[in-house]
C-alpha positions in Angstrom: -12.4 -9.8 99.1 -15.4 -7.8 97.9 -15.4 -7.2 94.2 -16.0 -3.1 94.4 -12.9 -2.9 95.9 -10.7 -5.5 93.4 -8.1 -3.3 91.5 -8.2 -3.8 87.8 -10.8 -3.0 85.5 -13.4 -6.0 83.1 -15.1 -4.8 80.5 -16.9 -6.5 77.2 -14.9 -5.8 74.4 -12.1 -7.4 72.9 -9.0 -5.8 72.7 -7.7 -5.5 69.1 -4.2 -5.8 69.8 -4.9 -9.2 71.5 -4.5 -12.3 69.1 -5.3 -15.1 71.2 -7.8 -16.0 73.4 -6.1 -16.0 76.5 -4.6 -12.6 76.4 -8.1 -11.1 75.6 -9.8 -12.4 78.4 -7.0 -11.6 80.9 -6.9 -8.1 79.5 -10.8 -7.4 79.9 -11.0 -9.3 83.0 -8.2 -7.0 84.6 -5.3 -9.8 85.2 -3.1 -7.7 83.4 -1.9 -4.4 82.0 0.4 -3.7 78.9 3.8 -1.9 80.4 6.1 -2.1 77.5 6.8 -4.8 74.1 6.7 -7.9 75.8 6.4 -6.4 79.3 3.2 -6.4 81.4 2.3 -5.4 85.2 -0.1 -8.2 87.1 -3.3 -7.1 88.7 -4.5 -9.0 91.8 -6.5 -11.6 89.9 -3.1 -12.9 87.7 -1.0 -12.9 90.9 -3.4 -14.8 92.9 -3.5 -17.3 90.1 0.6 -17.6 89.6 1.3 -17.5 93.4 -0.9 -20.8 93.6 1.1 -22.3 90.7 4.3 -20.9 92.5 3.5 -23.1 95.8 2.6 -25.9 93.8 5.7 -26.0 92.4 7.1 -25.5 95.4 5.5 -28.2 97.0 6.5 -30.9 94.2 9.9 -29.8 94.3 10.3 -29.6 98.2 8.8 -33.1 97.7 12.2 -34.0 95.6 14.6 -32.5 98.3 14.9 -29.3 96.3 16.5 -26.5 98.6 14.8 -23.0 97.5 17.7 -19.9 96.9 17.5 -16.9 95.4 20.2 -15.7 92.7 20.2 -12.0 91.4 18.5 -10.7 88.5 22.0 -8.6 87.5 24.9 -10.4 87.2 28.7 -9.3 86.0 29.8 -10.3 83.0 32.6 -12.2 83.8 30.6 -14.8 85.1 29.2 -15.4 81.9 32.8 -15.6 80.3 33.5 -17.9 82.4 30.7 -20.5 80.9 31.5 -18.9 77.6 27.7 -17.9 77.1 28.6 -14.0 77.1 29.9 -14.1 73.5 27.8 -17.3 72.0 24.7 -15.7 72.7 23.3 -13.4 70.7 20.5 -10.6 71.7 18.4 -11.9 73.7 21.3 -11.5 76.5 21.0 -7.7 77.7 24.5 -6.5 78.8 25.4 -3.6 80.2 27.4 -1.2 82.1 27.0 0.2 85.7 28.4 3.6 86.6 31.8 2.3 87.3 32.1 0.9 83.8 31.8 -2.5 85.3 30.2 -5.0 82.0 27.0 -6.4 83.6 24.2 -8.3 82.4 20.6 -9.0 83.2 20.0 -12.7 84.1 18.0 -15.0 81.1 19.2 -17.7 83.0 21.1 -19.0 85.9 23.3 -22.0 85.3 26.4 -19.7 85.9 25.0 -18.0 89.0 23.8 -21.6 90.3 27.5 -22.8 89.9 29.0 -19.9 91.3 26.4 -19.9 94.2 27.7 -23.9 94.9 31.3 -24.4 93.5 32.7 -24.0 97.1 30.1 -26.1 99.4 30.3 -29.2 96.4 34.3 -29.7 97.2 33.5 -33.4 98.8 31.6 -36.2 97.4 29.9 -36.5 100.4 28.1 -33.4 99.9 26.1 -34.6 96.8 23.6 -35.2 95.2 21.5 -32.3 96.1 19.3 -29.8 94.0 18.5 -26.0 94.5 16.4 -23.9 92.9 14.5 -20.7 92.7 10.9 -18.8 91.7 12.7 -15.5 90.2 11.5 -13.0 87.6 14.1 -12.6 84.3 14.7 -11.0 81.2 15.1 -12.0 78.1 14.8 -9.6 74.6 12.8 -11.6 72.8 12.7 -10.5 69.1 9.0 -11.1 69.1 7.5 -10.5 72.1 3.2 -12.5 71.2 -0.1 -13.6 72.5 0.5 -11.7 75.6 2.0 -13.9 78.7 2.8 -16.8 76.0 5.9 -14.9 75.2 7.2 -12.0 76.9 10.4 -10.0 77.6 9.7 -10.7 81.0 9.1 -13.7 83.4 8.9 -15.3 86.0 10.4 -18.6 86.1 10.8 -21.5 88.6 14.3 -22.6 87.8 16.6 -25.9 89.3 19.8 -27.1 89.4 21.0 -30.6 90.7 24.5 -31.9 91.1 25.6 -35.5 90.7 28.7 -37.4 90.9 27.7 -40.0 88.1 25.8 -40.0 85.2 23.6 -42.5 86.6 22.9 -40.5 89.7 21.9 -37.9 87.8 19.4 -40.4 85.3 17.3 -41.4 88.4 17.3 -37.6 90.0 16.3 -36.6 86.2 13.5 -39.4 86.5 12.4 -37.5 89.9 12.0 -34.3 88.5 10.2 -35.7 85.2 7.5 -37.3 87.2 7.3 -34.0 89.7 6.8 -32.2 86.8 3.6 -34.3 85.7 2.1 -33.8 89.0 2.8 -29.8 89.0 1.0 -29.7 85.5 -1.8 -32.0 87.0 -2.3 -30.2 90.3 -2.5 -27.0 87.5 -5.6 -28.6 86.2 -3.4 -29.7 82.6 -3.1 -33.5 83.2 -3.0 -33.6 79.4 0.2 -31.7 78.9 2.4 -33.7 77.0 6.3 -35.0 77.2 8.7 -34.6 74.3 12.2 -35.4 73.5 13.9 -31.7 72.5 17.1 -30.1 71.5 18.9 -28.5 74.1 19.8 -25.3 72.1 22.3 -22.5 74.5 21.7 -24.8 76.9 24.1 -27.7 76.0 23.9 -30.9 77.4 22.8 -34.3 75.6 19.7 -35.3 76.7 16.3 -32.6 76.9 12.8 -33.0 77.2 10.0 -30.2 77.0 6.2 -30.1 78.3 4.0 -29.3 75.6 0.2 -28.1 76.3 -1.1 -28.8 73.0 -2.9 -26.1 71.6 -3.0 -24.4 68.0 -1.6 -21.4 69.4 1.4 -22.5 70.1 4.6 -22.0 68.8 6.3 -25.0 68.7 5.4 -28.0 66.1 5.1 -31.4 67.9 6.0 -34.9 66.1 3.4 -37.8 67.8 3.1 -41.3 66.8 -0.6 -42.3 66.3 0.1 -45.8 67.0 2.6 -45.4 70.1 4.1 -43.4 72.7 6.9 -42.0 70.3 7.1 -37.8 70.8 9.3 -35.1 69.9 9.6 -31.3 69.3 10.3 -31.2 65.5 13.9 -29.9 66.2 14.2 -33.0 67.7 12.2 -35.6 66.0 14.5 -38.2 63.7 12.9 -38.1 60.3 13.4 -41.5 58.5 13.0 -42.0 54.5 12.6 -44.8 52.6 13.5 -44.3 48.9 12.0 -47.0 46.8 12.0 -45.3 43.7 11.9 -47.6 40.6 14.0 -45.3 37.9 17.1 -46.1 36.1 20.5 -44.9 36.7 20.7 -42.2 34.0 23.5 -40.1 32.6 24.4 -36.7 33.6 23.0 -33.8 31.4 22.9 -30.3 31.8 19.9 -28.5 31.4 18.4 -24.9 30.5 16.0 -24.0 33.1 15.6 -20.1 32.4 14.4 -17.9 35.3 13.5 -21.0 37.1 15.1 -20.7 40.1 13.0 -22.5 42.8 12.7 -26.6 42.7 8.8 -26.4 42.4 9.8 -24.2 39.4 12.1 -26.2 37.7 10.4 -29.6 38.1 7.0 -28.2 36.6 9.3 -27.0 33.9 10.9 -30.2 33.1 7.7 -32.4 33.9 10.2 -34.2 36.8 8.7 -35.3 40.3 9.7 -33.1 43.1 10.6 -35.9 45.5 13.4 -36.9 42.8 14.9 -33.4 43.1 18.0 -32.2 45.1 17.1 -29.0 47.3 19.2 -26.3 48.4 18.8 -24.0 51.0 21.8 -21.6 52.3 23.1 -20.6 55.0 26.0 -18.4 56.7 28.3 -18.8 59.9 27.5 -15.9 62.5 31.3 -16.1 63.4 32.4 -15.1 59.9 30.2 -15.5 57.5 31.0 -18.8 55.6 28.8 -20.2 53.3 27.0 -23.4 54.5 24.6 -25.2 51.8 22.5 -28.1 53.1 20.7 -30.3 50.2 17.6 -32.2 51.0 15.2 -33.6 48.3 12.6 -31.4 47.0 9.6 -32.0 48.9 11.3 -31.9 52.1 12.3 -28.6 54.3 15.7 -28.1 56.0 15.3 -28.2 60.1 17.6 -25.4 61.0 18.4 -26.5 64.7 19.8 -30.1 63.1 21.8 -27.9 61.2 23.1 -26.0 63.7 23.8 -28.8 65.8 25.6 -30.1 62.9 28.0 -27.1 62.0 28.6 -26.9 65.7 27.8 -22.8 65.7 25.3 -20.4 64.8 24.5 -19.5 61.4 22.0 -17.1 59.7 20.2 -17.3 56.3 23.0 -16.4 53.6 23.3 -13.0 51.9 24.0 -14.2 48.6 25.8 -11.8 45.9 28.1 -11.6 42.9 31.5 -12.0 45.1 29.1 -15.2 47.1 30.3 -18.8 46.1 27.4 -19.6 45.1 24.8 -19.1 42.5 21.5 -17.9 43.8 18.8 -20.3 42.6 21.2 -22.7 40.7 22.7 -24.2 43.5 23.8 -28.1 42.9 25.8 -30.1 44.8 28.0 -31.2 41.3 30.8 -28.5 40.8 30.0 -26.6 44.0 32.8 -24.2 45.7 35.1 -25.5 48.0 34.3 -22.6 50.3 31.5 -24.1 50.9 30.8 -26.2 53.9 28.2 -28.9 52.4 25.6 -31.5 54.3 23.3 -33.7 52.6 20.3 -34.8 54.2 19.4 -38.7 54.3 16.8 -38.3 52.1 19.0 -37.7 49.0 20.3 -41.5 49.6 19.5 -43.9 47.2 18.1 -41.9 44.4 19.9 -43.4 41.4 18.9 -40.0 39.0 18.2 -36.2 40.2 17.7 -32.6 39.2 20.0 -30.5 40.8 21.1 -27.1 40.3 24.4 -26.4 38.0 25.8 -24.0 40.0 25.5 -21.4 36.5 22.5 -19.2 36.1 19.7 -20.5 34.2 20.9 -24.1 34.0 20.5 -27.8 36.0 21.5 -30.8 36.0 19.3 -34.2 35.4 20.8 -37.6 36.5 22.8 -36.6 39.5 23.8 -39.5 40.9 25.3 -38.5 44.1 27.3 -41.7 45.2 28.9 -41.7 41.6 29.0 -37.8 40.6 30.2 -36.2 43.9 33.4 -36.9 45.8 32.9 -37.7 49.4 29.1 -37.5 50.3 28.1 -37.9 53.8 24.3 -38.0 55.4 22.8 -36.4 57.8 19.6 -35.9 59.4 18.7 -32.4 58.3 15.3 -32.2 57.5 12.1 -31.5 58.8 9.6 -34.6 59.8 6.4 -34.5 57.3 2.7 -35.4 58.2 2.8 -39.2 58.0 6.5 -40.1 57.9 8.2 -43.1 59.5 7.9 -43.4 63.5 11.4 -44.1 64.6 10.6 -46.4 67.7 7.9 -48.4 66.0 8.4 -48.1 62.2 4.7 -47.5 61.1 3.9 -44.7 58.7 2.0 -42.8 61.6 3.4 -39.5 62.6 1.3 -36.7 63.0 2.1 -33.5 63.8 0.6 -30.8 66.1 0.9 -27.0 67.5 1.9 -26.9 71.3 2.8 -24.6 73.9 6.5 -25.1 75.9 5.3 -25.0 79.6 8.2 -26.5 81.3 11.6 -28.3 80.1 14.1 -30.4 81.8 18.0 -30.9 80.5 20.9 -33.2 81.5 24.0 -31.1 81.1 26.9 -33.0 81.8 29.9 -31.4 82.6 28.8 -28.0 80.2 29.2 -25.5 83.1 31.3 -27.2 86.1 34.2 -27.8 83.9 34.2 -24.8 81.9 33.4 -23.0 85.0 36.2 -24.5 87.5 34.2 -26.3 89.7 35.4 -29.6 91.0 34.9 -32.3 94.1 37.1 -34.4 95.3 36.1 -38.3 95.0 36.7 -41.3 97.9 39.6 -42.0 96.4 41.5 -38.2 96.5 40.3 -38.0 92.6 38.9 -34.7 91.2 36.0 -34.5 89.1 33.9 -31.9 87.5 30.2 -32.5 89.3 27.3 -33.5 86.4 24.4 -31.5 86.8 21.0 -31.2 85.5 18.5 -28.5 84.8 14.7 -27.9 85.7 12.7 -25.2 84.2 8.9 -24.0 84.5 7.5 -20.2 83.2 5.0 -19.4 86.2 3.0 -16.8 83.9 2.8 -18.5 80.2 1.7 -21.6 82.4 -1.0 -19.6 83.5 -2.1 -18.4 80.2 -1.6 -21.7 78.9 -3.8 -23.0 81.1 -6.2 -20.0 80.5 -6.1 -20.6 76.4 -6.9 -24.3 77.1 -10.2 -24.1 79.6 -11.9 -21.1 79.0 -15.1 -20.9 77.0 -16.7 -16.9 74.9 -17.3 -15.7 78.4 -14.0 -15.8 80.4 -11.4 -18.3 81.8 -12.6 -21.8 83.7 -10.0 -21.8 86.0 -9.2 -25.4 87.9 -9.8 -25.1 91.7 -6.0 -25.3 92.4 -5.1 -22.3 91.0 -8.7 -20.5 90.6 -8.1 -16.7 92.3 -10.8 -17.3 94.6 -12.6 -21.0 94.9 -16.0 -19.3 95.1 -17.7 -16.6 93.9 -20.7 -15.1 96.1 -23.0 -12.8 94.2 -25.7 -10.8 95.9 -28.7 -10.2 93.3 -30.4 -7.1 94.2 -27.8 -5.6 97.1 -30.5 -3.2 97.7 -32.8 -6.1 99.0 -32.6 -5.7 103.2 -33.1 -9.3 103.8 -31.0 -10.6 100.6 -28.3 -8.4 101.8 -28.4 -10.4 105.0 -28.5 -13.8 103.8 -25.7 -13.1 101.5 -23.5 -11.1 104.4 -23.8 -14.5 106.2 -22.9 -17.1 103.7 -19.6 -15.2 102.8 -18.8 -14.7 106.6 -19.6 -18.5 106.7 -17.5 -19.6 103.9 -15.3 -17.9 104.9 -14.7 -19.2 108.7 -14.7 -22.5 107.0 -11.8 -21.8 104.7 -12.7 -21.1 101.5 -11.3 -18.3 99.3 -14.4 -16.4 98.4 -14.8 -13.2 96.2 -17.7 -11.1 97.2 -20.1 -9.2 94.6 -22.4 -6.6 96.5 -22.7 -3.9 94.7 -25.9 -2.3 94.2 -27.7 -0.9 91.4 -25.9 -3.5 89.2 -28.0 -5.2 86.9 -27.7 -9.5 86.9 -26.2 -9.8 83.7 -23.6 -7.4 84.5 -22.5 -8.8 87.6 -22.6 -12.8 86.0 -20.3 -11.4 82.9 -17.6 -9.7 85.5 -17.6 -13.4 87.6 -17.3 -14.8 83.8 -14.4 -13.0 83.7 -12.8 -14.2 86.8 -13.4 -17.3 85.8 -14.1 -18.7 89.6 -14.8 -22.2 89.7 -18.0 -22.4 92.1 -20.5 -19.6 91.9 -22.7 -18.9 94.8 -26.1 -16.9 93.7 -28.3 -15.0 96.7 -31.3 -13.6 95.1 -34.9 -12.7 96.2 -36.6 -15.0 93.8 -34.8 -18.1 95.1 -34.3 -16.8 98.5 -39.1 -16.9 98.4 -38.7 -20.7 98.0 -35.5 -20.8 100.9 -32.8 -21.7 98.4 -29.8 -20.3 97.2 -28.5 -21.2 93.1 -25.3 -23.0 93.5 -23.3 -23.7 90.1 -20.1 -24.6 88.2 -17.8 -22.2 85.9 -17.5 -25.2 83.9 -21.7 -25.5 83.6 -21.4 -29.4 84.8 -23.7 -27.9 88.1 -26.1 -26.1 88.4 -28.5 -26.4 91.4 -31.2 -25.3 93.7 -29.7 -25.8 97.0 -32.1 -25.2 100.5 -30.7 -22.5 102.3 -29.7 -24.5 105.3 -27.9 -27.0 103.6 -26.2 -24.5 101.3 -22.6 -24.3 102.8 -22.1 -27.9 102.9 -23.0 -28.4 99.5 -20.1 -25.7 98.7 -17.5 -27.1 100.9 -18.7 -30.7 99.4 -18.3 -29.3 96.1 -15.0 -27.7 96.2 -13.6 -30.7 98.3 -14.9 -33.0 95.0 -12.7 -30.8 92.7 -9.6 -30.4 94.9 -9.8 -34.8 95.1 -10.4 -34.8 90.9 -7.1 -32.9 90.6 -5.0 -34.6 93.1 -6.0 -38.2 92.0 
């Protein structure tokens, strides 16, 4: 491939729509162009780089006895009644109707079509385990569409699907596809990707884990243990409190706290410490709109997926008016509504004396005692982890938390879809079961861009050799030049009779700099320079995106060095 004839466009500047690194760089080195919100067309360049993740992956899960299908991008909605999905979920699911009236909708996801696809071969025992899965483009209407290919409308996705006959079958299978997953991230060049324990949201199932590139970009927070191998998404992560507060049971008294309507506010006002507060934050049902209140202390925020989890459907923050239940701002968990569904969080226990709201305007409560002043009280884990809180595997006061990237996810989902779905295999025995399946997920373009926001330097991506567009990039100083011409003609013809993926610049009249900031761009790992100057002492510059090489190579021993070199890089990812 010659570089005068590569569709897409580089050029210097930034764009100004672009907020992160990696979409700026694959904008003005012509990977990608901007279609619709969340929506983009690949060049060349970005679908040479995702069609070498896409054999990777499919490579590692060949490797696993994976059988590759194909399911289809629309889908009727029945099928997703079926699983119960069409209702439950909300947007992001487009539906539709065809000409015939017929409800359809475009696929987000395919646990209903992999079921569907299966539920007649898997009648006998003997047919499993076995896993299938696909490389597939879907939609899904993202709300806010960012960062370019870190979070689109849409994707293309490597998706799996195995299918076991005990939960123990499927815990070693699920062991299988977590290791394959480390070596698809390696082979990508991210060794350093990262495992976390995760919720399993519209998924279902019990057990999750996500792949996190960490990155400050990202959008996900990440709990890590500093001292060892604990790691969680913080929808996930167990946040433990120890409450070792040395205050006297008080009595209850009612308080005026006017306009103070915030717990920062009202403990500034009464001179009280925030961590001896009782928070409220407010929620309502998406099914029909009851109030749910959960009550953490003070200095601690309420993880909404723990909540959700908890109330067992979806809720939305509460609309909160004069016919509400509840007082906005004075909400206490002493004389609350019975309309109210109610959680407290564990980090309310053992407080003997707190501010709370009253549940009347312009008044609290101090010395709540919750154990003695509220009927019933039950705790939960409903809060957020904090920088430095409790590790839950080794106890130490050593979490940290960090910004990450999701580039792949794995699930254990039971029974979720087989039973709701019908489908059923008949055991040794003549006993019918529902089949336990798992599920394997990796976004082919955000791991791209997540690997181009984590190695690239001012200039332009540093793409790892495994899924670099082209492993070398031949530039021709001074085109022009009759006998650099040649020399240059014959090293790509030579690289390229010896295997390598080269990308050829020859275009005259284009000044040095020019030409070095468009392979900048494309990021190529190796960089072959042919250029009068060198070519008067017989050598040709040989040197690394990365800058770790850069060399003076004689002309005769020039190809080997290349081939050496890319065969060094290839063996660094692979070890």
């Amino acid at each position: 491939m010659k570089v005068r004839n590569l569709v897409g466009q580089r050029f210097k500047e930034r764009p100004s729509d672009c907020v992160v690194d990696s979409h700026a760089l694959m904008v003005r080195g012509g990977y990608m162009k901007y279609v619709g919100s969340g929506i983009f067309s690949e060049f060349p360049v970005l679908r040479r780089v995702t069609k070498k993740i896409e054999n990777i992956i499919r490579e590692e899960m060949d490797a696993i006895d994976g059988q590759e299908v194909l399911f289809p991008v629309v889908m009727p909605a029945e099928l997703w009644e079926e699983s119960g999905r069409y209702d439950s979920i909300a947007s992001e699911l487009v539906r539709f109707n065809d000409r015939n009236k017929a409800r359809m909708v475009l696929g987000m996801t395919h646990e209903e079509a992999a079921v569907q696809l299966v539920r007649e071969f898997g009648q006998s025992y003997q047919q499993y385990p076995f896993m299938i899965y696909q490389i597939q483009r879907k939609f899904r209407d993202e709300a806010r569409p960012r960062a370019g290919m870190i979070r689109v409308r849409e994707f293309t996705m490597k998706d799996a699907y195995s299918f076991h006959t005990s939960q123990e079958d499927l815990e070693e299978y699920y062991q299988r596809c977590y290791d394959a997953y480390n070596r698809v991230f390696a082979r990508a060049g991210v060794p350093e990707v990262v495992t976390v324990a995760s919720d399993s949201g519209m998924m279902g199932g019990s057990v999750s884990h996500e792949y996190m590139l960490l990155n400050e970009i990202g959008e996900d927070s990440i709990v890590l243990c500093e001292d060892c191998d604990y790691s969680a998404n913080m929808e996930a992560a167990q946040n433990i409190v120890e409450n070792n507060f040395d205050i006297p049971v008080a009595e209850m008294a009612e308080v005026h706290t006017p306009d103070k309507k915030t717990m920062e506010e009202v403990c500034e006002y009464l001179n009280a410490d925030l961590k001896l507060s009782c928070k409220a934050v407010v929620y309502q049902k998406n099914a029909d709109d009851k109030f749910v209140v959960a009550f953490t202390r003070g200095d601690f925020e309420v993880n909404e997926t723990k909540l959700r989890n908890l109330v067992g459907e979806e809720i939305h923050p509460a609309v909160i008016d004069e016919e509400s239940p509840v007082v906005a701002g004075f909400i206490g968990p002493v004389g609350i509504s019975k309309d109210v569904e109610v959680y407290y969080d564990l980090s309310l226990k053992g407080i003997p004396a707190l501010v709370a709201g009253a549940n009347k305007v312009d008044y609290h409560f101090t010395g709540v005692n919750l154990e003695r002043d509220v009927e019933g009280v039950v705790y939960h884990d409903v809060a957020k982890v904090v920088e430095g809180g409790i590790c839950p595997k080794c106890g130490k006061h050593s979490l940290t938390i960090k910004r990450g990237i999701e580039v792949g996810n794995i699930f254990q989902l039971g029974t979720k879809y087989t039973e709701s779905m019908g489908m059923t295999y008949t055991d040794k025995d003549g006993v019918v079961h529902n089949p336990i399946m798992g599920c394997y997920g990796i976004g082919v373009g955000r791991l791209a861009a997540s690997v181009c926001e984590a190695k690239h330097d001012d200039y332009g991506p540093i793409w790892p050799i495994s899924i670099a567009p082209w492993e070398v990039h031949l530039c021709c100083l001074r085109a022009d030049d009759e006998q650099t011409k040649a020399v240059a003609d014959d090293m790509y013809a030579k690289l390229k009779a010896a295997g390598a993926e080269v990308i050829y610049d020859d275009r005259a009249g284009i000044r040095p700099g020019e030409m070095f900031a468009d392979a900048d761009l494309l990021g190529v790992p190796i960089r072959v320079v042919v250029s009068p100057r060198n070519l008067k002492e017989n050598k040709i510059e040989i040197s690394t995106r990365d800058k770790s090489v850069k060399d003076s190579v004689d002309m005769e021993n020039a190809l080997e060095y290349v081939l050496n070199l890319k065969k060094e890089m290839i063996d660094a990812l692979n070890k």
